[in-house]
C-alpha positions as CSV (number, residue, x, y, z in Angstrom):
1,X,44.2,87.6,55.7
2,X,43.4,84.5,58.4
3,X,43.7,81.5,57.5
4,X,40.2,80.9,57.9
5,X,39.6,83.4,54.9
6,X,42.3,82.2,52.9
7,X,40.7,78.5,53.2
8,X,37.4,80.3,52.5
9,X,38.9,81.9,48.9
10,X,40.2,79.0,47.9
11,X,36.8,76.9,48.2
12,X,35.2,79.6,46.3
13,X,37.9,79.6,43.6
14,X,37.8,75.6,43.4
15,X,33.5,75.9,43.8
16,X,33.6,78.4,40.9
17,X,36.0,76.7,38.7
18,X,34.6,73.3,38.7
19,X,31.3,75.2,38.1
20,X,32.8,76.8,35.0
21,X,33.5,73.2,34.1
22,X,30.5,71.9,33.8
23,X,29.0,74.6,32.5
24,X,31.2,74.8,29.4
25,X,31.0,70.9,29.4
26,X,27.1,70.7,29.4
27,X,26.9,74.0,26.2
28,X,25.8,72.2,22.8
29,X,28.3,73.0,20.1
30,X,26.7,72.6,16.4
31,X,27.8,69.6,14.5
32,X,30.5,69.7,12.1
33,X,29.1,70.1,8.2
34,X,29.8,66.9,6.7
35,X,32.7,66.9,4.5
36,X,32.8,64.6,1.3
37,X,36.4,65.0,0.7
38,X,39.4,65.8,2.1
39,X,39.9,69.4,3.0
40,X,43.8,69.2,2.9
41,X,43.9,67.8,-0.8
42,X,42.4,70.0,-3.8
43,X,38.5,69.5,-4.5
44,X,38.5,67.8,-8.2
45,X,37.1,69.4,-11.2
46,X,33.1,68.8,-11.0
47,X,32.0,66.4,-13.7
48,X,28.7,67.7,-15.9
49,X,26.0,65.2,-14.9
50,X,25.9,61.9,-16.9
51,X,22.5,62.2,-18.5
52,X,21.5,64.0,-22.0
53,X,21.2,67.7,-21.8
54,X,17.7,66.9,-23.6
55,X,16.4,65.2,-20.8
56,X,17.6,67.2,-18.2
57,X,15.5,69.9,-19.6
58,X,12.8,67.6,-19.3
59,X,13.3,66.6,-16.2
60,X,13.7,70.8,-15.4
61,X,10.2,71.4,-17.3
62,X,11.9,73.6,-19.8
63,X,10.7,71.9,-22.5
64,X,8.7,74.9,-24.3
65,X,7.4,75.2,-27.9
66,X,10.0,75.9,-30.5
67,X,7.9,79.4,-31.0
68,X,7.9,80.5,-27.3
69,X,11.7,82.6,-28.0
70,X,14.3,83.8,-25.9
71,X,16.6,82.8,-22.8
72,X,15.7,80.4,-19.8
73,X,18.0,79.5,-17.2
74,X,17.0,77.3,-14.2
75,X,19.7,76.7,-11.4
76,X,19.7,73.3,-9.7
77,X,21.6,71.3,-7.9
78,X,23.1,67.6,-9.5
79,X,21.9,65.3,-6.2
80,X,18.4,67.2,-5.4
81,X,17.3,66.5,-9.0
82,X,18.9,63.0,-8.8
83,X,21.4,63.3,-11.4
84,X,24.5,63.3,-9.4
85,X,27.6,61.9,-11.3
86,X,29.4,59.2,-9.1
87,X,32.4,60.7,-10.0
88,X,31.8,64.0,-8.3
89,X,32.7,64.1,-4.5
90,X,29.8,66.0,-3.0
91,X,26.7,68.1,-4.8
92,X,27.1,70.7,-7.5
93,X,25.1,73.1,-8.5
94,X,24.5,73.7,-12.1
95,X,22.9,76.3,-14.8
96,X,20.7,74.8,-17.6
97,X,20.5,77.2,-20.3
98,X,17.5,76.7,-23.2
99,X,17.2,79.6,-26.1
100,X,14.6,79.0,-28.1
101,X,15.7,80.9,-31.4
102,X,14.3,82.0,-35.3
103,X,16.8,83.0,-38.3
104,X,15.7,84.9,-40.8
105,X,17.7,86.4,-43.7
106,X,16.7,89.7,-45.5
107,X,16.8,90.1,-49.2
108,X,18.7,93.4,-48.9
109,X,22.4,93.8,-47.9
110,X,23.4,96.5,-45.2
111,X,21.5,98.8,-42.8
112,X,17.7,98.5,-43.1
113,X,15.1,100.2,-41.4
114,X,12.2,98.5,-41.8
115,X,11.2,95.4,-42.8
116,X,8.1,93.4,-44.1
117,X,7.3,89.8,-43.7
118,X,8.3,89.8,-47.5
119,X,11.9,90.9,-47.1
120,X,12.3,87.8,-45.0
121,X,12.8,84.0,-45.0
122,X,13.7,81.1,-42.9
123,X,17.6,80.2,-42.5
124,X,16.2,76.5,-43.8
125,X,17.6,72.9,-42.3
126,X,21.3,74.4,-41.5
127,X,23.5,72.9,-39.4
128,X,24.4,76.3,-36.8
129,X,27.7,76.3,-34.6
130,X,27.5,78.3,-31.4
131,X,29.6,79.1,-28.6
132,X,28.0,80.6,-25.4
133,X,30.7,81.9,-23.3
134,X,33.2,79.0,-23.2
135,X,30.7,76.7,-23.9
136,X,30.6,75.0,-27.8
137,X,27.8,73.3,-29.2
138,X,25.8,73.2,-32.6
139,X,22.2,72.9,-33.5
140,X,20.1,72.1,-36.5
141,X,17.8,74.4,-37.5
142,X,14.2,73.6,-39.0
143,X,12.4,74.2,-42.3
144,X,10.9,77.7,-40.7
145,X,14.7,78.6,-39.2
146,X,14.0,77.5,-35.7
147,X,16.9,76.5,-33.3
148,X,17.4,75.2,-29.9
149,X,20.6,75.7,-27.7
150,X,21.2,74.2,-24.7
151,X,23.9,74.5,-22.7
152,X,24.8,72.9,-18.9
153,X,27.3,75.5,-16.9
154,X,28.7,75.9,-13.5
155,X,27.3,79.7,-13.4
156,X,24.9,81.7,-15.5
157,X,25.3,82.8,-18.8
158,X,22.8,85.4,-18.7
159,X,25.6,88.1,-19.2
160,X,27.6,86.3,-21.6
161,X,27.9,86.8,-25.2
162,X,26.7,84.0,-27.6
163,X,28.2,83.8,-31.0
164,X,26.4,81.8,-34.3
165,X,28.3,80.5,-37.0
166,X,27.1,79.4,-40.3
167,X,30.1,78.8,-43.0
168,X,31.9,81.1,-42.7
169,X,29.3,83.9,-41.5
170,X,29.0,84.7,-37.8
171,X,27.4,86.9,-35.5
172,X,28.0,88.0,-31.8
173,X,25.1,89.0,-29.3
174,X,24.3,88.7,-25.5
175,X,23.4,85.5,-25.1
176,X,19.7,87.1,-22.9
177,X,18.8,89.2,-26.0
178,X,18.7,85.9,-28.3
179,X,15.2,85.1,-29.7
180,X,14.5,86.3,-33.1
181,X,17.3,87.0,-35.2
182,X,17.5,88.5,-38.9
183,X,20.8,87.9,-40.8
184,X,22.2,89.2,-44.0
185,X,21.4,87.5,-47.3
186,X,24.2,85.5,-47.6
187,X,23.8,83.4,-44.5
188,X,21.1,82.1,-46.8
Protein backbone atom coordinates (compact mmCIF):
# COMPACT_ATOMS: atom_id res chain seq x y z
CA UNK A 1 0.00 0.00 0.00
CA UNK A 2 1.52 3.79 -1.02
CA UNK A 3 1.58 6.16 1.06
CA UNK A 4 -0.77 8.05 -0.85
CA UNK A 5 -3.49 5.24 -0.16
CA UNK A 6 -2.55 4.83 3.35
CA UNK A 7 -3.17 8.81 3.82
CA UNK A 8 -6.33 8.27 1.75
CA UNK A 9 -7.65 5.38 4.45
CA UNK A 10 -6.99 7.20 7.12
CA UNK A 11 -9.06 10.43 5.96
CA UNK A 12 -11.85 8.06 5.29
CA UNK A 13 -11.49 6.42 8.74
CA UNK A 14 -11.21 9.98 10.53
CA UNK A 15 -14.28 11.33 7.84
CA UNK A 16 -16.40 8.39 8.86
CA UNK A 17 -15.75 8.41 12.53
CA UNK A 18 -16.43 11.96 13.20
CA UNK A 19 -19.50 11.33 11.01
CA UNK A 20 -20.61 8.59 13.36
CA UNK A 21 -20.19 11.24 15.98
CA UNK A 22 -22.43 13.48 15.07
CA UNK A 23 -24.80 11.34 14.06
CA UNK A 24 -25.10 9.54 17.39
CA UNK A 25 -24.80 13.08 18.92
CA UNK A 26 -27.73 14.68 16.88
CA UNK A 27 -30.33 11.04 17.73
CA UNK A 28 -33.12 12.17 20.34
CA UNK A 29 -33.09 9.84 23.28
CA UNK A 30 -36.62 9.86 25.28
CA UNK A 31 -36.63 11.66 28.52
CA UNK A 32 -36.14 9.89 31.69
CA UNK A 33 -39.77 9.12 33.55
CA UNK A 34 -39.84 11.31 36.43
CA UNK A 35 -39.06 9.70 39.61
CA UNK A 36 -40.73 10.85 42.89
CA UNK A 37 -38.45 8.97 45.17
CA UNK A 38 -35.38 7.62 45.38
CA UNK A 39 -34.93 4.38 43.49
CA UNK A 40 -31.99 3.20 45.73
CA UNK A 41 -34.10 3.38 49.06
CA UNK A 42 -37.47 1.18 49.51
CA UNK A 43 -40.80 2.92 48.13
CA UNK A 44 -42.94 3.51 51.46
CA UNK A 45 -46.16 1.78 52.18
CA UNK A 46 -48.94 3.87 50.16
CA UNK A 47 -51.21 5.74 52.56
CA UNK A 48 -55.23 5.24 51.77
CA UNK A 49 -56.38 8.68 50.67
CA UNK A 50 -57.32 11.15 53.46
CA UNK A 51 -60.95 11.72 52.63
CA UNK A 52 -64.17 9.64 53.85
CA UNK A 53 -64.79 6.46 51.89
CA UNK A 54 -68.47 8.02 51.71
CA UNK A 55 -67.42 10.76 49.68
CA UNK A 56 -65.08 9.16 47.67
CA UNK A 57 -67.90 7.18 46.34
CA UNK A 58 -69.51 10.31 45.64
CA UNK A 59 -66.94 11.81 44.06
CA UNK A 60 -66.68 8.14 41.91
CA UNK A 61 -70.58 8.37 41.11
CA UNK A 62 -71.24 5.14 42.88
CA UNK A 63 -73.62 6.38 44.92
CA UNK A 64 -76.76 3.96 43.87
CA UNK A 65 -80.03 3.28 45.64
CA UNK A 66 -79.90 1.06 48.63
CA UNK A 67 -82.20 -1.47 46.37
CA UNK A 68 -79.97 -1.45 43.17
CA UNK A 69 -77.77 -4.91 44.85
CA UNK A 70 -74.61 -6.42 44.28
CA UNK A 71 -70.81 -5.57 43.67
CA UNK A 72 -69.23 -2.33 42.04
CA UNK A 73 -65.71 -1.75 41.78
CA UNK A 74 -64.29 1.42 40.06
CA UNK A 75 -60.40 1.64 39.77
CA UNK A 76 -58.82 5.08 39.99
CA UNK A 77 -55.94 6.68 40.56
CA UNK A 78 -55.40 9.01 44.15
CA UNK A 79 -53.90 12.35 42.13
CA UNK A 80 -56.30 12.16 38.81
CA UNK A 81 -59.31 12.31 41.07
CA UNK A 82 -57.54 14.84 43.33
CA UNK A 83 -57.40 13.01 46.44
CA UNK A 84 -53.75 12.35 46.69
CA UNK A 85 -52.44 11.97 50.29
CA UNK A 86 -49.35 14.31 50.87
CA UNK A 87 -47.85 11.66 52.58
CA UNK A 88 -47.57 9.30 49.55
CA UNK A 89 -44.47 9.84 47.29
CA UNK A 90 -45.97 9.67 43.78
CA UNK A 91 -49.66 8.46 42.49
CA UNK A 92 -51.49 5.27 43.56
CA UNK A 93 -53.98 3.58 42.15
CA UNK A 94 -56.78 2.35 44.15
CA UNK A 95 -60.04 -0.06 44.16
CA UNK A 96 -63.32 1.37 45.61
CA UNK A 97 -65.50 -1.32 46.38
CA UNK A 98 -69.52 -0.55 47.08
CA UNK A 99 -72.04 -3.80 47.82
CA UNK A 100 -75.24 -2.86 48.06
CA UNK A 101 -76.78 -5.80 50.20
CA UNK A 102 -80.45 -7.23 51.80
CA UNK A 103 -80.59 -9.80 54.89
CA UNK A 104 -83.31 -11.71 55.27
CA UNK A 105 -83.89 -14.55 57.84
CA UNK A 106 -86.19 -17.64 57.17
CA UNK A 107 -88.54 -18.91 59.64
CA UNK A 108 -87.37 -22.48 59.05
CA UNK A 109 -83.96 -23.96 60.16
CA UNK A 110 -81.80 -26.12 57.65
CA UNK A 111 -81.93 -26.82 53.87
CA UNK A 112 -85.00 -25.21 52.11
CA UNK A 113 -86.14 -25.33 48.81
CA UNK A 114 -88.35 -22.90 48.22
CA UNK A 115 -89.32 -19.97 49.80
CA UNK A 116 -92.27 -17.42 49.85
CA UNK A 117 -92.15 -13.74 50.66
CA UNK A 118 -93.90 -15.07 53.98
CA UNK A 119 -91.02 -17.34 55.17
CA UNK A 120 -88.96 -14.13 55.24
CA UNK A 121 -88.09 -10.99 57.11
CA UNK A 122 -85.71 -8.18 57.37
CA UNK A 123 -82.36 -8.63 59.55
CA UNK A 124 -83.83 -5.19 61.23
CA UNK A 125 -81.35 -2.15 62.55
CA UNK A 126 -78.21 -4.55 63.29
CA UNK A 127 -74.99 -3.50 63.68
CA UNK A 128 -73.05 -6.19 60.83
CA UNK A 129 -69.20 -6.86 60.99
CA UNK A 130 -67.52 -7.81 57.76
CA UNK A 131 -64.26 -8.58 56.48
CA UNK A 132 -63.59 -8.50 52.63
CA UNK A 133 -60.33 -10.10 52.12
CA UNK A 134 -57.99 -8.39 54.65
CA UNK A 135 -60.10 -5.58 54.78
CA UNK A 136 -62.43 -5.10 58.24
CA UNK A 137 -65.26 -2.81 58.48
CA UNK A 138 -68.99 -2.94 59.87
CA UNK A 139 -72.19 -1.53 58.73
CA UNK A 140 -75.58 -0.84 60.04
CA UNK A 141 -78.31 -2.29 58.50
CA UNK A 142 -81.86 -0.60 58.06
CA UNK A 143 -85.39 -1.34 59.13
CA UNK A 144 -85.92 -3.52 55.69
CA UNK A 145 -82.25 -5.33 56.33
CA UNK A 146 -80.36 -3.22 53.83
CA UNK A 147 -76.52 -2.75 54.19
CA UNK A 148 -73.75 -0.88 52.51
CA UNK A 149 -70.01 -1.92 52.40
CA UNK A 150 -67.44 -0.11 51.20
CA UNK A 151 -64.20 -0.78 51.15
CA UNK A 152 -60.80 1.21 49.59
CA UNK A 153 -58.01 -1.49 48.41
CA UNK A 154 -54.76 -1.48 46.50
CA UNK A 155 -56.25 -4.32 44.02
CA UNK A 156 -59.72 -5.76 43.42
CA UNK A 157 -61.66 -7.76 45.50
CA UNK A 158 -63.76 -9.15 42.93
CA UNK A 159 -62.30 -12.70 43.68
CA UNK A 160 -62.17 -12.51 47.26
CA UNK A 161 -64.25 -13.95 49.80
CA UNK A 162 -66.40 -11.59 52.15
CA UNK A 163 -67.40 -12.83 55.51
CA UNK A 164 -70.64 -11.28 57.71
CA UNK A 165 -70.79 -11.41 61.25
CA UNK A 166 -73.66 -10.90 63.45
CA UNK A 167 -73.07 -12.19 67.27
CA UNK A 168 -71.86 -14.83 67.09
CA UNK A 169 -73.41 -16.01 63.57
CA UNK A 170 -71.34 -15.72 60.42
CA UNK A 171 -71.28 -16.48 56.93
CA UNK A 172 -68.63 -16.70 54.12
CA UNK A 173 -69.38 -15.97 50.32
CA UNK A 174 -67.46 -14.44 47.28
CA UNK A 175 -67.47 -11.10 47.83
CA UNK A 176 -69.02 -10.58 43.58
CA UNK A 177 -71.99 -12.89 44.43
CA UNK A 178 -73.18 -10.51 47.46
CA UNK A 179 -76.54 -8.85 46.90
CA UNK A 180 -79.48 -10.59 48.44
CA UNK A 181 -78.81 -12.77 51.17
CA UNK A 182 -81.23 -15.12 53.29
CA UNK A 183 -79.83 -16.27 56.78
CA UNK A 184 -81.05 -18.76 59.30
CA UNK A 185 -83.56 -17.80 61.95
CA UNK A 186 -81.40 -17.11 64.56
CA UNK A 187 -79.44 -14.29 62.98
CA UNK A 188 -82.73 -12.74 63.72
Amino acid sequence: MTKHQRNSLLKSVILFSLLSLFIGCATIDRPEPEVTYDPTQPRPDRVPPNISLSELRDILRMNHRKNDLGFQEEKFNECEVGVSNRQNSGCYDWHLTVINLQLLCRNSSGTVQSLSAQDLRPLRNQNLQWRLGRVPGQTQLDREGYGQILALTPISPRNHYLRLTSGENFLRMSAASARFIVVPEDWC
